[in-house]
N, C-alpha and C positions, 0 to 999 in steps of 0.2 A: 504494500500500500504506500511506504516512503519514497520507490520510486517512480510512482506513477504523481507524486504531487512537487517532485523534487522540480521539474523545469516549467511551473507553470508562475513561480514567483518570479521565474528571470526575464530576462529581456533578451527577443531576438539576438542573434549575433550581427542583425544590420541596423539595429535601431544602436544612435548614439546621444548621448546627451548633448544641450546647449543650454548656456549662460544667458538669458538675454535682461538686457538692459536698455536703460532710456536713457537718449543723447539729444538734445534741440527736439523734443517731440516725439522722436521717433525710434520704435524698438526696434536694437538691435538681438543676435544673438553670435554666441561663441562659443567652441568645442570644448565642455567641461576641462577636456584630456588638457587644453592649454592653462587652463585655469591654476594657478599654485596657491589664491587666497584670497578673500575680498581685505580692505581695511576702511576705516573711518578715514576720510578727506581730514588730514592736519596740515600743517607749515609744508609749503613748498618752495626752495630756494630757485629763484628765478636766474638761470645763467644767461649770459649776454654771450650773442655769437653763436644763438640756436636757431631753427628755423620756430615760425610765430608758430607753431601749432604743439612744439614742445612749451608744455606749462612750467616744468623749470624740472627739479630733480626731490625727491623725498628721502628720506632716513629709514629707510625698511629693517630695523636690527642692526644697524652700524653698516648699511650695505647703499651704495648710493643707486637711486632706480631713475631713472628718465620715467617724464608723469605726459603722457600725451592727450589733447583734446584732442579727443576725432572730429566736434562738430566745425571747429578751427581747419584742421586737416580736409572737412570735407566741404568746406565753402562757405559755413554756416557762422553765424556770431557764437561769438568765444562762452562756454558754458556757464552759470553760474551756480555759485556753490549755496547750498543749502543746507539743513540737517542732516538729509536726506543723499549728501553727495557723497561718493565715496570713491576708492585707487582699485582697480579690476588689476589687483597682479597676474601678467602673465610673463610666461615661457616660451621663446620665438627660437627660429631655429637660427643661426648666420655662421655662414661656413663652417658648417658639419657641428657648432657649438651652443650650447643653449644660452642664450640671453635673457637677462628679466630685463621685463617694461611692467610700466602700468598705464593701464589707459582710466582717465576720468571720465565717471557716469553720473550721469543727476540720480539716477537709483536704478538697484536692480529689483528683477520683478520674480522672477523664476526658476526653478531650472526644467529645462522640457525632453521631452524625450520623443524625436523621430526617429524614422525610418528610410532610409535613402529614397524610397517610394513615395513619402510625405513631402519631400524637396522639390519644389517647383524651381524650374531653370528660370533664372534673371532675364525680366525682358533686357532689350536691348535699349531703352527709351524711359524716361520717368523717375530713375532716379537721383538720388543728389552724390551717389559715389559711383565712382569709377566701377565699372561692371568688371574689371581686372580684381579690384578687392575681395568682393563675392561669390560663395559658394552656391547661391542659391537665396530663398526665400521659402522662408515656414511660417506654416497655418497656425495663427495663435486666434480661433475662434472664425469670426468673417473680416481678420486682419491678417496681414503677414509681415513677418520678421525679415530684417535683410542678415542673412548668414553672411558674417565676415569670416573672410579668409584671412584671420591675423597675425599668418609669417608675411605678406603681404603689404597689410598695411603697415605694420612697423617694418617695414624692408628697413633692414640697421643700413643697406647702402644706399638707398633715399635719402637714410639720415644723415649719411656720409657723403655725399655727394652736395646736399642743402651745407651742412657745414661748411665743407673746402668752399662751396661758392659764396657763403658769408664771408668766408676769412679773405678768400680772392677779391672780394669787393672790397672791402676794407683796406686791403696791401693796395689797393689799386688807387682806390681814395687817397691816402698818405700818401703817395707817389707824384696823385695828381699836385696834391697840397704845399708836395715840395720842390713841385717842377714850377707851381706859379709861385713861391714865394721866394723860388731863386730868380726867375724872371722878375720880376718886382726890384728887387737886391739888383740884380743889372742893372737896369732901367736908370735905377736910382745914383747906382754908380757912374752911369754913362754920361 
């Protein structure tokens, strides 16, 4: 009789969990498996020379995390924080090594449990993020979820690439800065 009731508490081997949360309105969701922990929204150190959509860095246990708004990242005004906000730690993958980020939620709502079957493919038209980001879109009632693909959207070399070209600006500027204020110093001496 124990094994006839043993696989009827489990879950398909195609059904997997997701995380979904609210960003500018709109729920997202995320693959438990990335998921390492939620935390309460504290002090976030705002670095100078990141791209806008990094919110700055947090204190995770003496460990420094990159804190990302996605609704910043996704075209949207920049999120506000609430009681209710909180740090989605995850685990990404960049170059074969696992990285933490966190991404900022105004709150999360769930966790859900599809089935590859349950995942409708992303149109091509209507949303506010890049259809490169997403998995797909799940039925949360007569609404849907936009499933992020979140090695994706924290691509650590988007973030690397946004960086170099902050700092290339900035070397570029100072350059400018000191190319006219030795022309100036000529001028002057001339």
């Amino acid at each position: 009789m124990g094994a006839s009731n043993q696989g009827k508490n489990q879950l398909p081997r195609s059904t997997e969990q997701y995380l979904t949360f609210l960003t500018a309105g709109e729920e997202y969701a995320i693959s438990i498996v990335k998921v390492s922990e939620i935390v309460e929204y504290e002090a976030v150190t705002v670095v100078p020379n990141t791209p806008i959509w990094i919110r700055g860095v947090t204190n995770l246990r003496g460990k420094v995390v990159p804190v990302v708004d996605l609704a910043v990242k996704f075209g949207l005004p920049a999120s506000g924080i609430s009681k209710f906000s909180c740090i989605i730690i995850t685990e990404i993958m960049f170059q074969g090594e696992m990285m933490t980020m966190g991404v900022l939620a105004d709150s999360v709502s769930q966790v859900m449990d599809l089935s590859a079957d349950e995942i409708e493919p992303t149109p091509p038209f209507g949303t506010r993020v890049k259809t490169e980001y997403l998995l797909g879109m799940g039925a949360l009632g007569k609404k849907f979820c936009l499933i992020l693909d979140i090695d994706r959207v924290l691509s650590a070399d988007e973030l690397l690439a946004m960086t170099e070209s902050v700092t290339d600006d900035a070397a570029i500027g100072c350059r400018s800065k000191a190319a006219s204020a030795f022309a100036r110093h000529a001028e002057a001496g001339a």
